[in-house]
C-alpha positions as a printed NumPy array, in Angstrom:
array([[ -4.309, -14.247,  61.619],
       [ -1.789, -15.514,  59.029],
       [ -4.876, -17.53 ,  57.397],
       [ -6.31 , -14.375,  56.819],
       [ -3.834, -12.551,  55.578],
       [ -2.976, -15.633,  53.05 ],
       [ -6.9  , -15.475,  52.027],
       [ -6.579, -11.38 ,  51.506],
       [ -2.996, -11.504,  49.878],
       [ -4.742, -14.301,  47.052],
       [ -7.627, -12.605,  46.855],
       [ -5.657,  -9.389,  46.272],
       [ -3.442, -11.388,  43.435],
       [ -6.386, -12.607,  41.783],
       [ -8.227,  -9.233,  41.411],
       [ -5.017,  -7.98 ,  40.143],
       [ -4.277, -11.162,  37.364],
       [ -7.806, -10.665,  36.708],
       [ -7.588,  -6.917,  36.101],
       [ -4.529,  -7.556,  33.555],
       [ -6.354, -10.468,  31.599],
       [ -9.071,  -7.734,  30.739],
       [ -7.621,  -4.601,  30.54 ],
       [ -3.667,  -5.685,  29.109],
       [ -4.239,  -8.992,  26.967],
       [ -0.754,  -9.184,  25.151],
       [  0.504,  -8.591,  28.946],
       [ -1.854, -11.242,  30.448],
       [ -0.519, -13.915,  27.662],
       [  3.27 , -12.71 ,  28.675],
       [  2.397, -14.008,  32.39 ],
       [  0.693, -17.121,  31.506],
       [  3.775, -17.94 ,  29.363],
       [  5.731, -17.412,  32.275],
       [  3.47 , -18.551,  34.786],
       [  0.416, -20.776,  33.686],
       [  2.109, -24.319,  34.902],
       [  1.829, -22.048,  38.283],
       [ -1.343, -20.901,  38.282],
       [ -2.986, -25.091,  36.961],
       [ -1.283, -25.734,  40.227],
       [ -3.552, -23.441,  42.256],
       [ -6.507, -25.685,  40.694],
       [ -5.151, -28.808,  42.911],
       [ -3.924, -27.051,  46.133],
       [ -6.202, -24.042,  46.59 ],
       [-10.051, -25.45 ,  46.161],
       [-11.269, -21.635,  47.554],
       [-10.359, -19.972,  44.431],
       [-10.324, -23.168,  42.173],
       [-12.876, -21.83 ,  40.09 ],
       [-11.594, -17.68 ,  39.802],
       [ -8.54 , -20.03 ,  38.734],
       [ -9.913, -21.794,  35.99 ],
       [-11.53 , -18.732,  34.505],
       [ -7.739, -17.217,  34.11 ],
       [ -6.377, -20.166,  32.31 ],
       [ -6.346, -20.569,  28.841],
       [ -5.949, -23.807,  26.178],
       [ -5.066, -24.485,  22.419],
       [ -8.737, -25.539,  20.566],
       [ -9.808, -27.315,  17.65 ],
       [-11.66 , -23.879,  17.154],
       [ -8.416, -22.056,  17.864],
       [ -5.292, -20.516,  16.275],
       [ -3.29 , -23.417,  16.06 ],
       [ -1.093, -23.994,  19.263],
       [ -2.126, -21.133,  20.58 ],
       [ -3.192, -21.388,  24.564],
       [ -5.997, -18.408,  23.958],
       [ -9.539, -19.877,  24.781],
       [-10.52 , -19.462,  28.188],
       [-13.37 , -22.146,  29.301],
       [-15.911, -19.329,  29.317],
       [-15.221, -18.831,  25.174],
       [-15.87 , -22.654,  25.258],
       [-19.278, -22.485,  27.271],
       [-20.003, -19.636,  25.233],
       [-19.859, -21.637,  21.754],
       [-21.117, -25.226,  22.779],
       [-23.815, -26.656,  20.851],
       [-27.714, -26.678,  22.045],
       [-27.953, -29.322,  23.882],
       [-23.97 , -30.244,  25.014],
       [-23.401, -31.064,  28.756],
       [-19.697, -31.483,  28.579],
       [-16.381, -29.509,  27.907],
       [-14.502, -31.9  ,  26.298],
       [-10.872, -32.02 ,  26.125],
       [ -7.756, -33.984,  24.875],
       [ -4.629, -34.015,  26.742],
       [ -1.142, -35.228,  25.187],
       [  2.673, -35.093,  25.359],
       [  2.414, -31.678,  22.707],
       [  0.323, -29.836,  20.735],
       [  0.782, -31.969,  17.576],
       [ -0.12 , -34.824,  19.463],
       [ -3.32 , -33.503,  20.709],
       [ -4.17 , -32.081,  17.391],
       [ -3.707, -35.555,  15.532],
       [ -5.701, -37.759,  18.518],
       [ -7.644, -40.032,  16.125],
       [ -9.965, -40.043,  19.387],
       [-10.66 , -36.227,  18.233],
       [-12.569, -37.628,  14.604],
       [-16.152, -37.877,  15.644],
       [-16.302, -34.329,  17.23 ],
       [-14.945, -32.79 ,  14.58 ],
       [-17.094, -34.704,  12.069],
       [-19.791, -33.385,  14.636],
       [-18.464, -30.263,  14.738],
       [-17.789, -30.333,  18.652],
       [-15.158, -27.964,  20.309],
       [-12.294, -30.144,  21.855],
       [ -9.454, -28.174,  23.874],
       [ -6.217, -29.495,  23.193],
       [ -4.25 , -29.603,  26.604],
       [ -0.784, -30.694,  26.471],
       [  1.586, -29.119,  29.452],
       [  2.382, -31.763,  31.584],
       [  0.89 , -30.554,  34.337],
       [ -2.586, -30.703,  32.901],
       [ -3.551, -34.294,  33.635],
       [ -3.16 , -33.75 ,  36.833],
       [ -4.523, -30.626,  37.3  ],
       [ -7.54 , -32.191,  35.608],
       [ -8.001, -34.805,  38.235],
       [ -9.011, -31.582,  40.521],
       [-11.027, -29.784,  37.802],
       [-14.116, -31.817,  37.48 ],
       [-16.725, -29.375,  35.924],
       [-16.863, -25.453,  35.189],
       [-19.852, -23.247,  35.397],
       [-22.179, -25.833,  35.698],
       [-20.535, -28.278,  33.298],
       [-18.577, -31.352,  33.437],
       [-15.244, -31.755,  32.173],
       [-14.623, -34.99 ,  30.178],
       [-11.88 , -36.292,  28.191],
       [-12.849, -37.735,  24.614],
       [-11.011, -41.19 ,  25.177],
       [-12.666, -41.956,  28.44 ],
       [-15.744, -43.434,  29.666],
       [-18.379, -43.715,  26.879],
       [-19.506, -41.025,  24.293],
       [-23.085, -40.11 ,  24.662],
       [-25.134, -40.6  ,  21.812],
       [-28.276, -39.809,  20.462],
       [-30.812, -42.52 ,  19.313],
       [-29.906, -42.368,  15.852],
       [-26.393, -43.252,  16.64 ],
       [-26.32 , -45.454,  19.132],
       [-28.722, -47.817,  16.65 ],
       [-25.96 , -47.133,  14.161],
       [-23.36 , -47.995,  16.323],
       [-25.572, -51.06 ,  18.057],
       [-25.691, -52.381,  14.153],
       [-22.391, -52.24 ,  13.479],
       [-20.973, -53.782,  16.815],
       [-23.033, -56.709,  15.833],
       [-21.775, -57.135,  12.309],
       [-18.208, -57.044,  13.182],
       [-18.71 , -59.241,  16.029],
       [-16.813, -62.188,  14.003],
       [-14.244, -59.537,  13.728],
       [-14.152, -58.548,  17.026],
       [-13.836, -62.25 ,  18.138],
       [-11.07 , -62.519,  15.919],
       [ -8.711, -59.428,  17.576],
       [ -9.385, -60.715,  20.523],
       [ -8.388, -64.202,  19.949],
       [ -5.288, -63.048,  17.89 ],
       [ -4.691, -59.882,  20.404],
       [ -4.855, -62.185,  23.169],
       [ -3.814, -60.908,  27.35 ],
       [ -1.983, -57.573,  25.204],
       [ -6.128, -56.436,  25.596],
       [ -8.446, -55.927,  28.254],
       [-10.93 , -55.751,  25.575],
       [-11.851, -55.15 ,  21.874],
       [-14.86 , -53.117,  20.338],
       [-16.521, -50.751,  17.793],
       [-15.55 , -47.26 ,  18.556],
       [-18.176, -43.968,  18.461],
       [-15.09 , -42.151,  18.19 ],
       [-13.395, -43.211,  14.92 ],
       [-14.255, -41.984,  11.135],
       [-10.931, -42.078,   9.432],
       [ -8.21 , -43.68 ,  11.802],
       [ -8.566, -47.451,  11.9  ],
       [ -8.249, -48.179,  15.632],
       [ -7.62 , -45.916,  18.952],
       [ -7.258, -46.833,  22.537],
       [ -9.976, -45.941,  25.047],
       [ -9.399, -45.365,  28.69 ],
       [-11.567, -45.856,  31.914],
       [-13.136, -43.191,  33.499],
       [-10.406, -42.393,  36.199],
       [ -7.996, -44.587,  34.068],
       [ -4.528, -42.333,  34.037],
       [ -3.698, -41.484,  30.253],
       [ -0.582, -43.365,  28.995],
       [  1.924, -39.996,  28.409],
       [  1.044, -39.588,  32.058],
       [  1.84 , -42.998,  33.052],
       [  4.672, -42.982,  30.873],
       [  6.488, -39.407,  32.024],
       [  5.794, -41.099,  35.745],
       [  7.525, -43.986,  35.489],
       [ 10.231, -42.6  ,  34.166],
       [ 10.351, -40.507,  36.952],
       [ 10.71 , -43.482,  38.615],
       [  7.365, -43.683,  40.251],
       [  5.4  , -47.216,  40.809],
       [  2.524, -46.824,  38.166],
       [  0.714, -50.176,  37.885],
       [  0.283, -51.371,  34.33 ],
       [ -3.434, -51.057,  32.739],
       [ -4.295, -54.04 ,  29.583],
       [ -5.44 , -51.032,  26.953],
       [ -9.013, -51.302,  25.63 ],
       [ -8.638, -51.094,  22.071],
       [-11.522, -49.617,  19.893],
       [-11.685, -50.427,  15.794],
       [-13.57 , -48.849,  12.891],
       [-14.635, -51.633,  11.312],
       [-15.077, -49.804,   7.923],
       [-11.273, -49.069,   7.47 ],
       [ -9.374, -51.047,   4.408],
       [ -6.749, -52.303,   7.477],
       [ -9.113, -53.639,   9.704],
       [-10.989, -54.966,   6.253],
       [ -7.699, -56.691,   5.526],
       [ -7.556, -58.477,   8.973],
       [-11.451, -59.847,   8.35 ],
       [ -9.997, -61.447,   5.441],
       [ -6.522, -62.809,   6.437],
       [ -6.381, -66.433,   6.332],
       [ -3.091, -66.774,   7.584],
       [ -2.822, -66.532,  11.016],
       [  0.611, -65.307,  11.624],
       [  0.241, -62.474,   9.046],
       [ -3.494, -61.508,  10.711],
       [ -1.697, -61.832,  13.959],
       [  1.071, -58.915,  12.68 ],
       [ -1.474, -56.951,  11.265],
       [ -3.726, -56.781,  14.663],
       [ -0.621, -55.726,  16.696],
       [  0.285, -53.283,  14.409],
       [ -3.411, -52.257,  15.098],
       [ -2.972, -52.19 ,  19.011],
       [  0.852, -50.437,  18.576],
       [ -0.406, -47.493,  16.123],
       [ -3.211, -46.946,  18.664],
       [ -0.578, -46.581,  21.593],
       [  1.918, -44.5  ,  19.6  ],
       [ -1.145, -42.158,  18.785],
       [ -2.184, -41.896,  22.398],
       [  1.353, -41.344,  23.428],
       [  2.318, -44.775,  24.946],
       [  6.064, -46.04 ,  24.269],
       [  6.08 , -49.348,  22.244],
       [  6.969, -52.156,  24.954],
       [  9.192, -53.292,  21.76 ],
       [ 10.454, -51.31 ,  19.146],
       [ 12.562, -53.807,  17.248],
       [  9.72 , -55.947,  16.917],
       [  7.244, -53.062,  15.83 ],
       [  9.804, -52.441,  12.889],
       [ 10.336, -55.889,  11.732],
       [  6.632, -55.946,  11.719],
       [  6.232, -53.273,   9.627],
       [  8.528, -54.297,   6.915],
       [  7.111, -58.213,   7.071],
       [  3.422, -56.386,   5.854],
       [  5.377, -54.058,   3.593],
       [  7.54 , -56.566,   2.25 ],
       [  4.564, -59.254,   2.142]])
């Protein structure tokens, strides 16, 4: 009997939230303010409703208003491409973060929707949320990016010309990498870290271990555009201390951008000024 009423008193709530988020928008974005880390948390521990759920919550968008948490994952399906099979998504320690993800520079050059996730909770309310209406949810620096014909001979030919450079990283990079390649998802940024599919993202893994939870330590994958001036620099650096700083600095701007703390700050700024000075 009190399983019942639960079920009827949720059902009852949801009608009511989902009542107010048509009728009363400027009242609906007053209780998601107050009460959206709530309602993500319905998405791990009530699987009945998980879906009625994710139609209520709403994210910040490359196609949004700035940090705005307005578009709902039906205004997403609604605008993807002919053709797209994902919702993709970015999640970070804050909005700027998310925004600036140099993981996020092939879909907009391919003018793909990313939502920009970046409450705490929403990691791990992703790890429950595997697809909506049909379609999966992925995150852009996971797994690999699917590619059509064209691009994946483009991106075939240019793994194999930088394979001396790849060689090189890996050599000068060392055990700090699991492993070093040409990235789909750079235009602009020189390198980026890519994760696993169920790999945990490193804010996440940071913000837990500081909560003083046992997180095991993953070697990052770093991925390189092989067209950018720095990694240009690195092809052509005889000596091998200074092509040894500049790589690192590759692998510690990819971590800072994906919201991983520097294992050693001091060293990261006497880095720095050894290339600036040099």
């Amino acid at each position: 009997q009190l399983e019942r009423i639960k079920g009827a008193c949720v059902k009852r709530v949801l009608d009511l939230i989902e009542k107010l988020s048509r009728d009363e928008p400027e009242k609906f974005a007053a209780f998601l303010k107050a009460f959206g880390n709530t309602l993500k948390e319905g998405i791990v521990e009530d699987a009945t409703n998980r879906e009625r759920i994710a139609k209520l919550l709403r994210f910040a968008s490359t196609k949004g208003d700035g940090a705005a948490q307005t578009v709902s994952l039906d205004d997403y399906v609604g605008r993807m491409a002919p053709g797209q099979d994902a919702i993709w998504y970015v999640t970070a320690d804050g909005y700027r973060a998310a925004a600036g993800s140099p993981q996020l520079e092939a879909f907009r050059a391919k003018d793909i929707e990313v939502l920009l996730m970046f409450d705490r909770i929403d990691e791990w309310m992703l790890g429950n949320l595997h697809e909506y209406a049909g379609k999966s949810l992925k995150h852009v620096a996971k797994g690999e990016l699917p590619l059509d014909e064209a691009d994946k001979a483009k991106q075939e030919e240019a793994a194999t010309a930088a394979a001396p450079l790849l060689e090189k990283l890996k050599r000068l990079l060392g055990d700090r990498v699991e492993d070093v390649r040409v990235s789909a998802r750079l235009t602009d940024s020189p390198s980026c870290l890519a994760m696993s599919e169920w790999e945990m993202a490193p804010h996440l893994a940071h913000l837990l271990r500081e909560a003083g939870q046992d997180v095991p330590e993953n070697k990052p994958t770093l991925e390189i555009n092989p067209a950018h001036p720095l990694l240009e620099r690195v092809e052509a650096e005889a000596d091998d201390a200074r092509a040894t700083d500049l790589a690192t600095l590759l692998l510690e701007q990819a971590q800072l951008a994906a919201g991983a703390p520097l294992a050693d700050p001091s060293a990261f700024v006497q880095r720095m000024n050894r290339l600036l000075a040099g």
